[in-house]
C-alpha positions in Angstrom: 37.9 -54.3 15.3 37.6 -55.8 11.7 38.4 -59.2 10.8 41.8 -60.4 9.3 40.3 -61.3 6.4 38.3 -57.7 5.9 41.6 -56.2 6.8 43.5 -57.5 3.6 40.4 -57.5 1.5 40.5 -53.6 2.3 44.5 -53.2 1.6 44.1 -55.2 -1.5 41.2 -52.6 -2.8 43.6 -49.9 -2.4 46.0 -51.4 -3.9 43.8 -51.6 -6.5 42.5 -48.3 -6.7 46.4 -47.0 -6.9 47.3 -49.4 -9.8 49.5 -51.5 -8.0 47.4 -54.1 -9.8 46.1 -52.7 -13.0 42.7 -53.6 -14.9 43.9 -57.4 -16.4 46.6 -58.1 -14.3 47.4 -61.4 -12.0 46.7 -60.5 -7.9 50.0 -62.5 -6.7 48.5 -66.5 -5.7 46.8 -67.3 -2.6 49.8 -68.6 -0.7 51.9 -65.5 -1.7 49.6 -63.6 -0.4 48.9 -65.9 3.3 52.9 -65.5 3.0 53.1 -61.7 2.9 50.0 -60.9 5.0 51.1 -64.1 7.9 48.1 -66.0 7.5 46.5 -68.8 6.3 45.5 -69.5 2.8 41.8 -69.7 4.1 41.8 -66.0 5.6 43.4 -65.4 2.3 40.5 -66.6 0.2 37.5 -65.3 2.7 39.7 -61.3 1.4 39.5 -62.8 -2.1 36.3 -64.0 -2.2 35.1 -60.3 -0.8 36.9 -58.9 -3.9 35.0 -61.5 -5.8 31.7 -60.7 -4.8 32.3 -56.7 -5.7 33.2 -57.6 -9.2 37.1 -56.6 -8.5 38.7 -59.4 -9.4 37.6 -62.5 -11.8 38.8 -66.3 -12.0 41.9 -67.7 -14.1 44.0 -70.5 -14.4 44.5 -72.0 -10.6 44.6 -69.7 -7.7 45.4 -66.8 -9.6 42.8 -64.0 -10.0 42.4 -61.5 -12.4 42.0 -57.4 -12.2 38.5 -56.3 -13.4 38.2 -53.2 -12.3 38.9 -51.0 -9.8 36.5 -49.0 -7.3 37.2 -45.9 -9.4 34.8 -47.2 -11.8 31.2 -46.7 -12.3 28.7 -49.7 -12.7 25.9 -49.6 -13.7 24.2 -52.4 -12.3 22.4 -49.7 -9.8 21.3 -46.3 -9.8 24.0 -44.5 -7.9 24.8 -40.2 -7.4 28.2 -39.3 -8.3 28.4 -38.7 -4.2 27.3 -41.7 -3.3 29.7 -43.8 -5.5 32.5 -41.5 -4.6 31.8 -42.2 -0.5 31.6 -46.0 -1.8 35.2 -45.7 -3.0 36.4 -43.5 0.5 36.9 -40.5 -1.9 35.3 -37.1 -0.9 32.8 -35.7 -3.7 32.8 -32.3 -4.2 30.9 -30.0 -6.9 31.1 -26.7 -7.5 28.9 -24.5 -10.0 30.0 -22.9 -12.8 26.6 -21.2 -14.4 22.6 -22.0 -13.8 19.9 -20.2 -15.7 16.6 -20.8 -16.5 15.9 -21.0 -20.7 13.0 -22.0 -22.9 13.0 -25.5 -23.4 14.6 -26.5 -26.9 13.6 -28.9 -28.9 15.8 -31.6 -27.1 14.9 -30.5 -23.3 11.4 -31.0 -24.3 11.5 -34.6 -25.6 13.8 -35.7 -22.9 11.8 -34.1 -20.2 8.2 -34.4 -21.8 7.9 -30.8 -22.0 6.1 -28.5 -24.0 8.9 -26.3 -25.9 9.6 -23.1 -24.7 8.6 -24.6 -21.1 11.5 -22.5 -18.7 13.8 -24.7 -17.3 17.0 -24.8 -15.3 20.3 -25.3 -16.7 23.0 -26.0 -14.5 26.7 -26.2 -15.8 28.8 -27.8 -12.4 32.4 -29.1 -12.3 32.4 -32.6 -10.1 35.6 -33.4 -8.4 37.4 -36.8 -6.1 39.0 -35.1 -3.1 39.1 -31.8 -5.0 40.5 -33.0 -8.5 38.0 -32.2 -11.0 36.9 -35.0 -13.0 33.3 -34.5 -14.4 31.3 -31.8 -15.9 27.9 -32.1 -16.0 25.5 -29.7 -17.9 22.0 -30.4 -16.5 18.5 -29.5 -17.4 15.9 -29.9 -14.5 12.4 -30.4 -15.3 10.1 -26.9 -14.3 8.4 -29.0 -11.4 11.0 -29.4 -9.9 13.4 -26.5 -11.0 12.5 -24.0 -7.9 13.7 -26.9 -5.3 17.3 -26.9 -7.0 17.7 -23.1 -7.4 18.5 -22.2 -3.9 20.8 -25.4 -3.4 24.2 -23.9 -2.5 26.4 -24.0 -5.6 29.3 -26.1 -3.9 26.8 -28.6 -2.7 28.6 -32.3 -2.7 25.1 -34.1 -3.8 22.3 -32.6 -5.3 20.5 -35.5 -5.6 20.8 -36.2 -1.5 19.8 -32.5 -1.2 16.6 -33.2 -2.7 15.9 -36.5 -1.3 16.2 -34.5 2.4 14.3 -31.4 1.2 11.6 -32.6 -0.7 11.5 -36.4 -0.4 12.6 -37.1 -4.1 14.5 -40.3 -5.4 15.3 -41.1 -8.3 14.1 -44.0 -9.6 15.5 -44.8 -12.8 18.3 -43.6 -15.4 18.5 -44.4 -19.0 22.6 -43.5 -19.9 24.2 -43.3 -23.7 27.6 -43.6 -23.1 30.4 -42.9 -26.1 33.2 -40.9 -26.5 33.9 -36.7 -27.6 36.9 -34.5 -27.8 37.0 -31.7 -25.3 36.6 -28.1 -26.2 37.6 -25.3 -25.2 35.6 -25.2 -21.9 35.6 -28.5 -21.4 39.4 -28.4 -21.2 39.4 -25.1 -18.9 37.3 -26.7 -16.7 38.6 -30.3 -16.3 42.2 -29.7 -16.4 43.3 -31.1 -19.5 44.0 -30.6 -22.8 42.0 -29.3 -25.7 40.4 -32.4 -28.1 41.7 -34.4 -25.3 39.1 -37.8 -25.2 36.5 -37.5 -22.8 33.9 -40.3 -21.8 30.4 -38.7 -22.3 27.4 -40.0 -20.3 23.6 -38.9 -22.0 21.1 -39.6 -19.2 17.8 -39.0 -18.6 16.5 -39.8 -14.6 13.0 -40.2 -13.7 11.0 -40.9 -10.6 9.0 -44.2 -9.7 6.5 -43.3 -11.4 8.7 -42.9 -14.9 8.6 -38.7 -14.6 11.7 -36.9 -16.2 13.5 -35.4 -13.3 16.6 -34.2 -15.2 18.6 -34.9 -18.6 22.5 -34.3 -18.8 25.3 -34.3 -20.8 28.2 -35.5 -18.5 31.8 -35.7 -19.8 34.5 -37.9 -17.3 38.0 -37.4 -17.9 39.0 -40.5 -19.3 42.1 -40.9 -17.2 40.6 -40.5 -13.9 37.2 -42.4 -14.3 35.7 -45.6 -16.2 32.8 -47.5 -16.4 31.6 -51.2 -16.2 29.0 -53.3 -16.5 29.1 -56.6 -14.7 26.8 -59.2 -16.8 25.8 -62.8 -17.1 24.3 -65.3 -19.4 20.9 -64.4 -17.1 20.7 -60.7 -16.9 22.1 -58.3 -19.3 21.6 -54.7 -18.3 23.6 -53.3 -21.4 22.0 -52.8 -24.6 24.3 -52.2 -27.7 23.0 -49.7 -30.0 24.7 -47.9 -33.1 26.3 -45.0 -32.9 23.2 -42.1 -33.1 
């Protein structure tokens, strides 16, 4: 049986996660809180300080406690599948393909993947969903090597990347992500739900194994009302590099 305290850090989370307490809002003090939940303001602050520690909820003025984020965003503080964060949040991922072919490798695929051109390799177009809601599309390229071990996965697989870790003992490593910001088009807006040149947050990555080899590069586009990214920093270790826009 959990712990009072783990009990209201977990009803505060989802409190979160619905918006009861938006991004930049005030959690209510420490002894409202030991008043509602009928404990003391020490259980209280053992919840609190769990929130703390996950990057939820920041410091202001006295015992009040600022919104940071809620556990539908994406940090990137670690290397993390889209399943893997989604089971992190007690959401269900799902994925379902939409297209996968293999083509000569442009001019793009080849300096992303170190690739000769014209090198055939995979492209798969897959819609990513929470709990069946579509809320990513991801256009992949896989490098050739490893191409033939993604081809048979089943096209509603829930995580490729956990597939591949089981079948063939890959992890991957490392991620470089460009983040900004494009209007959808017309499949975009078919496939996601919403609205044509409605904004989209578009992730550019490029994963690689241990050993710095180009697995995959993508081109992933979140709806922007459903997902949203952080970065947790400090005066000792700034993972985010700010670059013009290319």
């Amino acid at each position: 049986m959990a712990a009072r305290h783990e009990e209201i850090a977990d009803e505060l989370r989802r409190a979160i996660d619905r918006e009861e307490y938006a991004v930049g809002a005030l959690l209510p003090a420490e002894t409202d809180l030991a008043t509602r939940y009928g404990v003391s303001r020490g259980t209280v602050r053992q919840a609190v300080a769990a929130l703390t520690s996950e990057g939820l909820i920041g410091s202001r003025q006295g015992a009040r406690r600022v919104v940071l984020a809620s556990r539908r965003s994406q940090s990137f503080a670690e290397l993390r599948s889209f399943a893997q964060w989604a089971r992190a949040m007690g959401r269900a991922a799902t994925g379902r393909v939409v297209a996968q072919e293999y083509r000569p490798a442009g001019t793009e695929d080849a300096v992303r993947l170190q690739l000769r051109a014209g090198t055939p390799v995979l492209h798969v177009l897959r819609v990513r969903g929470l709990d069946g809601e579509p809320v990513l599309l991801e256009r992949t390229v896989y490098a050739d090597w490893i191409a033939a071990a993604v081809e048979p996965i089943e096209p509603d697989c829930a995580s490729v990347t956990q597939r591949l870790l089981d079948d063939t003992g890959l992890v991957f490593a490392y991620g470089e992500h460009v983040i900004d910001a494009v209007a959808a088009g017309a499949q975009d807006a078919e496939l996601l739900g919403v609205r044509r040149t409605s904004p989209l947050l578009r992730v550019r990555r490029v994963t690689t194994t241990y050993e710095g080899r180009p697995v995959e590069w993508s081109d992933d586009r979140y709806r922007s009302d459903a997902v949203s990214f952080s970065v947790h920093n400090s005066i000792g270790n700034n993972a985010l590099a700010r670059k013009t826009a290319e």
